[in-house]
MARLOMAR-595634 format. One record per residue (C-alpha): residue number from 1; residue in three letters; chain; x, y, z. Coordinates in pm, 1 decimal, m for minus. Example, Ala and Ser with C-alpha at 12.3 -4.5 7.8 and 13.67 -1.06 7.14 Angstrom:
residues 2
<rec n="1" res="ALA" chain="A" east="1230.0" north="m450.0" up="780.0"/>
<rec n="2" res="SER" chain="A" east="1367.0" north="m106.0" up="714.0"/>
end
This chain:
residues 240
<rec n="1" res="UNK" chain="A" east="8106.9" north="11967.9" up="10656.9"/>
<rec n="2" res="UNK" chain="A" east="8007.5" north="12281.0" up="10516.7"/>
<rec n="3" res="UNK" chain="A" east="8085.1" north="12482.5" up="10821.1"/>
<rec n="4" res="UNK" chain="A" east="8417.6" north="12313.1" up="10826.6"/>
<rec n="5" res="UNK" chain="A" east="8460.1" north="12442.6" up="10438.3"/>
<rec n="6" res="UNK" chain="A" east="8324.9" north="12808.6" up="10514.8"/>
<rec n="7" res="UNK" chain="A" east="8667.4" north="12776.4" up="10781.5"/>
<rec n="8" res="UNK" chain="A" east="8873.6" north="12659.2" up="10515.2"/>
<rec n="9" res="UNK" chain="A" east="8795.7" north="12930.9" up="10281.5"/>
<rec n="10" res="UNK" chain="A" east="8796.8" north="13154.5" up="10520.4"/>
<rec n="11" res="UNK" chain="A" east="9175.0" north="13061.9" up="10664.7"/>
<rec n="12" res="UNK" chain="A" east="9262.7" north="13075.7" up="10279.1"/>
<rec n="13" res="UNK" chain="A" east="9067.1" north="13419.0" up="10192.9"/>
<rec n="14" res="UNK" chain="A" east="9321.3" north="13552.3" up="10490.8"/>
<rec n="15" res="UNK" chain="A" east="9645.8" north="13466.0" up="10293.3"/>
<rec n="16" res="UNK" chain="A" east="9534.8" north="13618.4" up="9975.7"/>
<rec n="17" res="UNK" chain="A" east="9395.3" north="13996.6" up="10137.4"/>
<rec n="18" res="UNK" chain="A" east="9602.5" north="14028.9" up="10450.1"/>
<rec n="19" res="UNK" chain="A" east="9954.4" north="14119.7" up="10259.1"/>
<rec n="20" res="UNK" chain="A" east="9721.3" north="14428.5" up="10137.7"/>
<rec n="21" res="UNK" chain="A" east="9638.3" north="14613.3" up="10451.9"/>
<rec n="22" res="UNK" chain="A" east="9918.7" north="14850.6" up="10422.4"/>
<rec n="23" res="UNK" chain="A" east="9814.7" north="14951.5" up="10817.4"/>
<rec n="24" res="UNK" chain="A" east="9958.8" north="14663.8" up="10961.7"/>
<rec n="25" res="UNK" chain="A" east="10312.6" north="14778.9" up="10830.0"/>
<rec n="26" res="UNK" chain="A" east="10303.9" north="15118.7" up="11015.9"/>
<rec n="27" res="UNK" chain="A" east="10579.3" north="15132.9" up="11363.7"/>
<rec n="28" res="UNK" chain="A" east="10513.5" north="15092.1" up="11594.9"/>
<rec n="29" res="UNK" chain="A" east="10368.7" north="14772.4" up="11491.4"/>
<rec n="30" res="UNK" chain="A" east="9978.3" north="14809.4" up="11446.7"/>
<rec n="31" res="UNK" chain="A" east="9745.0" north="14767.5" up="11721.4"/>
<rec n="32" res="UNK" chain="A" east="9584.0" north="14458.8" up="11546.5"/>
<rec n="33" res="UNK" chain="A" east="9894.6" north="14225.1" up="11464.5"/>
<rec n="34" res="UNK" chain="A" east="9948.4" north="14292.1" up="11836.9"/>
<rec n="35" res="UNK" chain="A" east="9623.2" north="14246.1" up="11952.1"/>
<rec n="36" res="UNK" chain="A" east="9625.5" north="13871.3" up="11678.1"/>
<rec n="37" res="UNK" chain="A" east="9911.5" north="13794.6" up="11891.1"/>
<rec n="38" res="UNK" chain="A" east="9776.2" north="13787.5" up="12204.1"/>
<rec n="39" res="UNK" chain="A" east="9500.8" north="13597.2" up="12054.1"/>
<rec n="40" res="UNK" chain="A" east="9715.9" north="13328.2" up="11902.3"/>
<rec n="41" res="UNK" chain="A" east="9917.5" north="13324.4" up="12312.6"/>
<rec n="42" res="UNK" chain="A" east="9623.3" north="13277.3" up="12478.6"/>
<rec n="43" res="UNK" chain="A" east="9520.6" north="12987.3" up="12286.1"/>
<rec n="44" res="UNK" chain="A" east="9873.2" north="12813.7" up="12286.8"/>
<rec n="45" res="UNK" chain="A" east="9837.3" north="12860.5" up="12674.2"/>
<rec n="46" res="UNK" chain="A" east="9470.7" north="12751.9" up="12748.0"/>
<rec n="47" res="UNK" chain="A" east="9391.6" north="12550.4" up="12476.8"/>
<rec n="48" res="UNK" chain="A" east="9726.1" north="12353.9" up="12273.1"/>
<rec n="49" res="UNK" chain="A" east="9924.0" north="12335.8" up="12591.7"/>
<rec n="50" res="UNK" chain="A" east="9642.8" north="12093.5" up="12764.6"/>
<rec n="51" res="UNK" chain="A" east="9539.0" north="11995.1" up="12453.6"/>
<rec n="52" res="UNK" chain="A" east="9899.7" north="11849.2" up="12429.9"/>
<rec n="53" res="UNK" chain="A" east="9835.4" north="11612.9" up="12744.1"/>
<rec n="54" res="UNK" chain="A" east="9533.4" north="11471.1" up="12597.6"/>
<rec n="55" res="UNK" chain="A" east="9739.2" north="11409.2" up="12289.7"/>
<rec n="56" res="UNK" chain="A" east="9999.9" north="11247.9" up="12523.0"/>
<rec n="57" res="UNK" chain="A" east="9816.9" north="10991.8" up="12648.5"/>
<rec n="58" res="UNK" chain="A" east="9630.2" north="10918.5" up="12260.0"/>
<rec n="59" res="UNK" chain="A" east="10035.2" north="10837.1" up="12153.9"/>
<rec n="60" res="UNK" chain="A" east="10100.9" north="10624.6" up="12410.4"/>
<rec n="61" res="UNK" chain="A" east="9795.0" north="10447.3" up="12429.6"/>
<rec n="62" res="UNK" chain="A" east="9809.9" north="10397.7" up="12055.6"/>
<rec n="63" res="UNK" chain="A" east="10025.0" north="10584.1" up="11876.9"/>
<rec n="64" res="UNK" chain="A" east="10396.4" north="10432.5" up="11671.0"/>
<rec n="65" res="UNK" chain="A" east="10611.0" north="10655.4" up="11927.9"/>
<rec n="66" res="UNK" chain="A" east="10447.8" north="10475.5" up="12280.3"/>
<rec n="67" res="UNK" chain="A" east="10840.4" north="10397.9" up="12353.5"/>
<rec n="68" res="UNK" chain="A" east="10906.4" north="10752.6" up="12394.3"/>
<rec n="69" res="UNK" chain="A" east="10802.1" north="10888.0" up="12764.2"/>
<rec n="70" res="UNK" chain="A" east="10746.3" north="11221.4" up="12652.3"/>
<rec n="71" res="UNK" chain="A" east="10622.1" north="11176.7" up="12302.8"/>
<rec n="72" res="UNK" chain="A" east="10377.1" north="11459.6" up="12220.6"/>
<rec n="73" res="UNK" chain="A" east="10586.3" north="11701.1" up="12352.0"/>
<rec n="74" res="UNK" chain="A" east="10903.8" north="11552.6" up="12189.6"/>
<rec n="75" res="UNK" chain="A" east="10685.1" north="11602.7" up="11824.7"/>
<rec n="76" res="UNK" chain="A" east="10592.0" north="11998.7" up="11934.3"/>
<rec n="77" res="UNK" chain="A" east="10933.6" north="12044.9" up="12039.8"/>
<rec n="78" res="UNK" chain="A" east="10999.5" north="11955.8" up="11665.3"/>
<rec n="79" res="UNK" chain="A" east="10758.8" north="12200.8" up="11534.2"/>
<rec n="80" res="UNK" chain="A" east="10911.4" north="12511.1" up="11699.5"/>
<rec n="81" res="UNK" chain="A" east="11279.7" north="12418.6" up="11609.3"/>
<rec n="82" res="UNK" chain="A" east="11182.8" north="12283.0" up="11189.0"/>
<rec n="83" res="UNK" chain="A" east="11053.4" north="12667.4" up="11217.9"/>
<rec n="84" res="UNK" chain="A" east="11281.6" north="12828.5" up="11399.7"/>
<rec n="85" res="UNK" chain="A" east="11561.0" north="12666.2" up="11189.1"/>
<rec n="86" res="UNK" chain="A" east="11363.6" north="12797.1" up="10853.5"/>
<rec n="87" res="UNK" chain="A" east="11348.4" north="13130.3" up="11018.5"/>
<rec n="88" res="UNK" chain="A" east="11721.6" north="13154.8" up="11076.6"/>
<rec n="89" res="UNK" chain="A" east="11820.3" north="13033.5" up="10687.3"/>
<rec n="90" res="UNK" chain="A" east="11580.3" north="13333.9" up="10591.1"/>
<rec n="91" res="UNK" chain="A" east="11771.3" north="13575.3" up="10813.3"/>
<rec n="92" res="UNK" chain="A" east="12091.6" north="13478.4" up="10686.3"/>
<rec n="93" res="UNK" chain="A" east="12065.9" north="13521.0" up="10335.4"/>
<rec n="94" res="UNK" chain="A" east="11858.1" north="13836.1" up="10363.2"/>
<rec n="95" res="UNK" chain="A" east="11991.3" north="14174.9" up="10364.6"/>
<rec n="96" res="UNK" chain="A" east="11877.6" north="14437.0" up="10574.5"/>
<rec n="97" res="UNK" chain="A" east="11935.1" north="14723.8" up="10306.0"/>
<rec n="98" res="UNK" chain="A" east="11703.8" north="14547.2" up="10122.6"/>
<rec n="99" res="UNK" chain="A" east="11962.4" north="14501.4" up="9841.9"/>
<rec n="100" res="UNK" chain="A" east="12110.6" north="14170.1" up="9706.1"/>
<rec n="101" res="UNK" chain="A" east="12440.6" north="14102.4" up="9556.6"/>
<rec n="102" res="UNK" chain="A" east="12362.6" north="13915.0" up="9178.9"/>
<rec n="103" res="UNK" chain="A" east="12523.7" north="13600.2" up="9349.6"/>
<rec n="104" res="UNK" chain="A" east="12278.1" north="13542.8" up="9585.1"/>
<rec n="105" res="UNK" chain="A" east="11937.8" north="13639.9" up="9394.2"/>
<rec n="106" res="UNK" chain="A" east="11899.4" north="13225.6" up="9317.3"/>
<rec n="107" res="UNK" chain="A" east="11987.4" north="13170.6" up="9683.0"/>
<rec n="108" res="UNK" chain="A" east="11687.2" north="13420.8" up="9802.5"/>
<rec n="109" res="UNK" chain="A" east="11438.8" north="13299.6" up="9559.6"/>
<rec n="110" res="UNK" chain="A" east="11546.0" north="12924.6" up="9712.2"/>
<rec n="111" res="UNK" chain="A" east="11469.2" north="13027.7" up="10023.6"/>
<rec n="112" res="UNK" chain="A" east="11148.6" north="13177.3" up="9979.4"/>
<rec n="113" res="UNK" chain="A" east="11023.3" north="12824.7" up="9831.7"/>
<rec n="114" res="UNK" chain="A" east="11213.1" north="12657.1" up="10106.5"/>
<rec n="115" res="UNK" chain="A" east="11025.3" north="12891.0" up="10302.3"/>
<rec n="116" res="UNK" chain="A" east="10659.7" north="12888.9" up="10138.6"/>
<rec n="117" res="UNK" chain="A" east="10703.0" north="12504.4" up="10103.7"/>
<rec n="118" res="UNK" chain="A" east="10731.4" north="12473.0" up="10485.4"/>
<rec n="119" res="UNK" chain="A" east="10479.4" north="12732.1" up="10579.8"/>
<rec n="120" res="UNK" chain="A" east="10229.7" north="12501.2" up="10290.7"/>
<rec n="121" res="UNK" chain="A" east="10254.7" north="12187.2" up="10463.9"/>
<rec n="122" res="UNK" chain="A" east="10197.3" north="12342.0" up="10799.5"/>
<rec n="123" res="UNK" chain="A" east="9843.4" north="12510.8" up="10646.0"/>
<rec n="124" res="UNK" chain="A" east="9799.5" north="12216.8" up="10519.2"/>
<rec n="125" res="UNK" chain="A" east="9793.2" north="12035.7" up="10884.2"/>
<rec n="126" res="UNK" chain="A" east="9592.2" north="12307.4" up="11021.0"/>
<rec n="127" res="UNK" chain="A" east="9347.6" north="12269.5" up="10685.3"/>
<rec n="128" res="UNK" chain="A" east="9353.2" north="11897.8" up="10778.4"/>
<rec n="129" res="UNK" chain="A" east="9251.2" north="11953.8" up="11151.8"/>
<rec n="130" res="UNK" chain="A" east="8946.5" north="12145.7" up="11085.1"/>
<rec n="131" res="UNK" chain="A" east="8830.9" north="11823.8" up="10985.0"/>
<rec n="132" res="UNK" chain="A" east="8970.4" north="11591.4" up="11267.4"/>
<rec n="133" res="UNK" chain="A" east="9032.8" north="11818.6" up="11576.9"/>
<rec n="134" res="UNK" chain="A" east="8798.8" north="12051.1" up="11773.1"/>
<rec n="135" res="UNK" chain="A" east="8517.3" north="12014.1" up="11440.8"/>
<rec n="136" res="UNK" chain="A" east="8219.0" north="12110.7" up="11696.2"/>
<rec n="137" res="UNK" chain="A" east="8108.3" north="12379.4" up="11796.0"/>
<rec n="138" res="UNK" chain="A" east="8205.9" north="12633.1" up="11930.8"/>
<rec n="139" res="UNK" chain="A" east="8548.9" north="12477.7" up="11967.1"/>
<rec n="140" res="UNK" chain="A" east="8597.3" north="12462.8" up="11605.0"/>
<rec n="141" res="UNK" chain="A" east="8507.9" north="12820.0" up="11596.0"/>
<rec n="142" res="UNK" chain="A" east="8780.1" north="12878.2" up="11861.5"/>
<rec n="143" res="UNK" chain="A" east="8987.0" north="12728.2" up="11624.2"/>
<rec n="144" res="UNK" chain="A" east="8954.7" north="12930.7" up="11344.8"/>
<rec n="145" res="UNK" chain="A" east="8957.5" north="13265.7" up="11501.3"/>
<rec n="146" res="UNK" chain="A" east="9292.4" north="13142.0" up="11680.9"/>
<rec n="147" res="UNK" chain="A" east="9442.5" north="13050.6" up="11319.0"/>
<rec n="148" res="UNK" chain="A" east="9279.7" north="13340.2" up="11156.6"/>
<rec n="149" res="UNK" chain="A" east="9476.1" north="13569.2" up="11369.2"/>
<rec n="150" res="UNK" chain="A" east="9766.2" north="13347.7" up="11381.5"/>
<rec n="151" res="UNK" chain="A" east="9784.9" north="13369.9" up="10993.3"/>
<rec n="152" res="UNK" chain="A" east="9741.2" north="13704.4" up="10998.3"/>
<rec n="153" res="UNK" chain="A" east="10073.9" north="13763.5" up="11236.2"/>
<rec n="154" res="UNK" chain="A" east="10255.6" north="13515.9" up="10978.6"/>
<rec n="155" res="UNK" chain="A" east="10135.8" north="13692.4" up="10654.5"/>
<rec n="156" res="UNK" chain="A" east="10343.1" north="14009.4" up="10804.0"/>
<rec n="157" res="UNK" chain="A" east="10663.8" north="13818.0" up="10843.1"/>
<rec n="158" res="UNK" chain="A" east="10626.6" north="13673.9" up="10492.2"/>
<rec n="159" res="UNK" chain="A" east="10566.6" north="14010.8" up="10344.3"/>
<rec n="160" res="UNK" chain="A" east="10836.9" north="14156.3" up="10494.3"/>
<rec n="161" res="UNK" chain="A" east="11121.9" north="13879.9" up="10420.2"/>
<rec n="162" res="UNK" chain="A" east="10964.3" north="13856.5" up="10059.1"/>
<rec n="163" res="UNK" chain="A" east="10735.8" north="14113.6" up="9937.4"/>
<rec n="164" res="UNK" chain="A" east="10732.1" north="14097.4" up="9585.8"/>
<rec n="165" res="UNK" chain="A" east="10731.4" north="13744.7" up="9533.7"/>
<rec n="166" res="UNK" chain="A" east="10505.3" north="13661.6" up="9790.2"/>
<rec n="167" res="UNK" chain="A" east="10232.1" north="13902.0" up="9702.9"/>
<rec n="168" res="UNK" chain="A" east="10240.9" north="13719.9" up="9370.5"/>
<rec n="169" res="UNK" chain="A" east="10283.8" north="13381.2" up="9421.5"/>
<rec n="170" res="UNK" chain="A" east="10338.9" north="13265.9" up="9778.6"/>
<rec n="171" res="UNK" chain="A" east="10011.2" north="13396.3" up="9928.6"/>
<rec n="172" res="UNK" chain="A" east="9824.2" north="13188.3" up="9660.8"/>
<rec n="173" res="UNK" chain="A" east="10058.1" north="12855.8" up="9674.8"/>
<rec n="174" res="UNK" chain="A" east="10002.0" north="12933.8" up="10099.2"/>
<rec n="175" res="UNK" chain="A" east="9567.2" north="13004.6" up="10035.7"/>
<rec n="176" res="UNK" chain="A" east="9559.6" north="12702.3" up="9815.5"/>
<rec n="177" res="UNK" chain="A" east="9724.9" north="12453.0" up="10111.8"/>
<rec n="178" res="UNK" chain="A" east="9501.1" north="12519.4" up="10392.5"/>
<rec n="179" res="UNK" chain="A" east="9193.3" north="12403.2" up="10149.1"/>
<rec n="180" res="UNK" chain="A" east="9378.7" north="12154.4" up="9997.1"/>
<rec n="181" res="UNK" chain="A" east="9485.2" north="11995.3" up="10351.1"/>
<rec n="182" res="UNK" chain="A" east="9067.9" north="11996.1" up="10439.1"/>
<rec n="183" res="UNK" chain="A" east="9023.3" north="11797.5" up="10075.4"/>
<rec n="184" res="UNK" chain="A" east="9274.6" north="11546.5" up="10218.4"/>
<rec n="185" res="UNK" chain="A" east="9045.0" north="11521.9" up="10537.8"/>
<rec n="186" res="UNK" chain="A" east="8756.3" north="11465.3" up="10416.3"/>
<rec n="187" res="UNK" chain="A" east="8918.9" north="11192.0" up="10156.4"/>
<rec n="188" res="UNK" chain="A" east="9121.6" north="11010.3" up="10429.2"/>
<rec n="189" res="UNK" chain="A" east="9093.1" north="10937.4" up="10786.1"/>
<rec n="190" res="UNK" chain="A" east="9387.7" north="10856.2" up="10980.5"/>
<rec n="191" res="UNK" chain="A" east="9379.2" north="10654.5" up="11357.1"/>
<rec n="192" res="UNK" chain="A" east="9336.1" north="10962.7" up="11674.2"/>
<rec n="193" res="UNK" chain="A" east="9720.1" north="10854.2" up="11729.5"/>
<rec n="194" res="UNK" chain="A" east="9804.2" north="11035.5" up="11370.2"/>
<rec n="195" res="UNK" chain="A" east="9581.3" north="11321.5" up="11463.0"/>
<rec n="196" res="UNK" chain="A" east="9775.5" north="11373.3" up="11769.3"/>
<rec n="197" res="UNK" chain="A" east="10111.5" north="11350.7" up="11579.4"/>
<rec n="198" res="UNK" chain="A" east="9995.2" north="11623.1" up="11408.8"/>
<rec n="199" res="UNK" chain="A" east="9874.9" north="11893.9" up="11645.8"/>
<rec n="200" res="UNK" chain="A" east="10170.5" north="11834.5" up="11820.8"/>
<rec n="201" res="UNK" chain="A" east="10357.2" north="11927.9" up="11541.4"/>
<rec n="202" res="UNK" chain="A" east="10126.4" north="12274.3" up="11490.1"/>
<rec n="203" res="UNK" chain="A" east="10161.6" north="12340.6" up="11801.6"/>
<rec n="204" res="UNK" chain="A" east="10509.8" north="12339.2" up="11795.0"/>
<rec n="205" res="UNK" chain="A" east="10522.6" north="12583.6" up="11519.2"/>
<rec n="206" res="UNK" chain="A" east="10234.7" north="12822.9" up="11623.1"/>
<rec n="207" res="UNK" chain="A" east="10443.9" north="12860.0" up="11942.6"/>
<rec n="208" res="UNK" chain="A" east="10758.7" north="12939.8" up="11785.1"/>
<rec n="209" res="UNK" chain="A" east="10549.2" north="13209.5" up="11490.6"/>
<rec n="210" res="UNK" chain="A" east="10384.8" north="13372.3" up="11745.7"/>
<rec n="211" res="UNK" chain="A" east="10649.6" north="13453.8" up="11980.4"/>
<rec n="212" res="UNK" chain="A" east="10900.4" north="13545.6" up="11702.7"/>
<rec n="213" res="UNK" chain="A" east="10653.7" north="13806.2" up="11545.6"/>
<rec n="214" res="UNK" chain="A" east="10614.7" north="13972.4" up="11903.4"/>
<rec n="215" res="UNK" chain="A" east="10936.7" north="13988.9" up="12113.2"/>
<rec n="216" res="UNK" chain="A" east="11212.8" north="14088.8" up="11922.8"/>
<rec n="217" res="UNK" chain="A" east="11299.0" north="14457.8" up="12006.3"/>
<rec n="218" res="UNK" chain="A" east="11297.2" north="14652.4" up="11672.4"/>
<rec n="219" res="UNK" chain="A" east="10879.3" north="14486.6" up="11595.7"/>
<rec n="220" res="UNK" chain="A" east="10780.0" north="14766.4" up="11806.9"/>
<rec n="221" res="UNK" chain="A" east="10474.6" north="14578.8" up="11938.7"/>
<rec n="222" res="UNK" chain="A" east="10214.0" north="14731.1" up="12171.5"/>
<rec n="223" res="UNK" chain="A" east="10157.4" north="14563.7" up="12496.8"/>
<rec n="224" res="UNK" chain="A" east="9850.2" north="14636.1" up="12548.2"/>
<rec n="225" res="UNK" chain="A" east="9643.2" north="14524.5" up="12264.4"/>
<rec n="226" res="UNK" chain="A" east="9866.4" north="14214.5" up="12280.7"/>
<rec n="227" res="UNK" chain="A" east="9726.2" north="14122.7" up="12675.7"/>
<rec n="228" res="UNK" chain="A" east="9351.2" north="14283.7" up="12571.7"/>
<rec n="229" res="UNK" chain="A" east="9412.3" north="13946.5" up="12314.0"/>
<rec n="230" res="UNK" chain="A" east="9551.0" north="13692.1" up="12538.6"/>
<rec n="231" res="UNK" chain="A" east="9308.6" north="13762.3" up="12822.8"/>
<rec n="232" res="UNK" chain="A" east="8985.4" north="13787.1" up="12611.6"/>
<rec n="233" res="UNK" chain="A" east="9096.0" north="13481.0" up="12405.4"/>
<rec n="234" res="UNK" chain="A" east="9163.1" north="13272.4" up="12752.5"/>
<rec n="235" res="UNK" chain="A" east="8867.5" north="13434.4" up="12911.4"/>
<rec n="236" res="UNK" chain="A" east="8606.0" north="13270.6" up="12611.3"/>
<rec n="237" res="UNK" chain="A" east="8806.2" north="12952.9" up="12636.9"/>
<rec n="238" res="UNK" chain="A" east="8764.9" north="12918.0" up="13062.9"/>
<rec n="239" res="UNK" chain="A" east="8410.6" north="13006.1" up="13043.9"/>
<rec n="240" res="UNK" chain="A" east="8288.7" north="12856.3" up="12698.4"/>
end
């Protein structure tokens, strides 16, 4: 348990100092969100991905979805589109100038909390499967060097959709939900079919952060640092 706290801290500790390291804003886009990247690929691909079999056959063994053939998948394919739909609403009422029209200041503040609220349950999960999924070692600490990074790569997006307001508020509301989601573990325990659910659903969504943080043409990210990430990552997970 207390290892499984130190994580949780730790996780939240990286939303409330990672908005400060003014390096990772340089462009080309800094070595190290390239580099957490990779890290946070080569874990979707070596780890969630067969992970997501497992989790299969837990859901339709057990779980309330056993009607549907592909259920795990069905629940990460859910994951990446609840995010990638969030991520579009935040594109379209943002301005690339940087300046907003009076009219739409309420809309932009609605979207951050539509936008914080979102990212809050998903720490939460992740806070919640410390407890439940991978909690030995060292595949727990696998786990929380692949969401370390992973958080890091997402604490850049926030900061640059909503700077002000997330350096005040959102980073704490966002620290405060991965510890609060390992509270709720270690107060309730839910059948391996729930568990499954969920890291489906994280899955989903890490896939769908990662990816958007790295391939769009004006991030500038380095391809290097990003494979140095997803081969060492893979490499400690083939021959752990």
């Amino acid at each position: 348990m207390w290892l499984q706290l130190a994580f949780a801290l730790g996780l939240a500790a990286i939303h409330l100092f990672a908005g400060k390291l003014q390096r990772l804003n340089a462009l080309p886009r800094s070595a190290w969100l390239s580099f957490a990247g990779g890290v946070s690929v080569g874990y979707v691909f070596v780890h969630i991905f067969p992970a997501l079999s497992e989790a299969h056959e837990t859901i339709t063994a057990h779980g309330p979805l056993f009607v549907l053939e592909h259920n795990a998948y069905i629940v990460a394919l859910t994951g990446l589109a609840v995010f990638y739909g969030l991520e579009q609403v935040t594109k379209q009422y943002s301005r690339r100038d940087g300046k907003q029209k009076p009219a739409t200041l309420g809309k932009l503040q609605g979207v951050f909390w539509v936008h914080i609220g979102s990212f809050s349950l998903y720490n939460a999960l992740i806070g919640y499967l410390l407890v439940y999924r991978d909690n030995q070692l060292p595949e727990v600490l696998f786990f929380f060097l692949a969401m370390g990074f992973h958080f890091l790569v997402n604490d850049h997006g926030l900061v640059q959709h909503h700077r002000h307001i997330y350096m005040a508020k959102g980073r704490w509301v966002l620290a405060a939900a991965v510890f609060m989601g390992w509270l709720v573990g270690q107060a309730f325990q839910v059948t391996d079919a729930v568990i499954s659910l969920v890291y489906a659903f994280v899955a989903g969504g890490l896939v769908l952060n990662v990816l958007k943080e790295e391939l769009p043409e004006d991030r500038n990210s380095q391809f290097l640092p990003f494979a140095v990430g997803a081969a060492g990552c893979a490499a400690l997970l083939v021959f752990s």
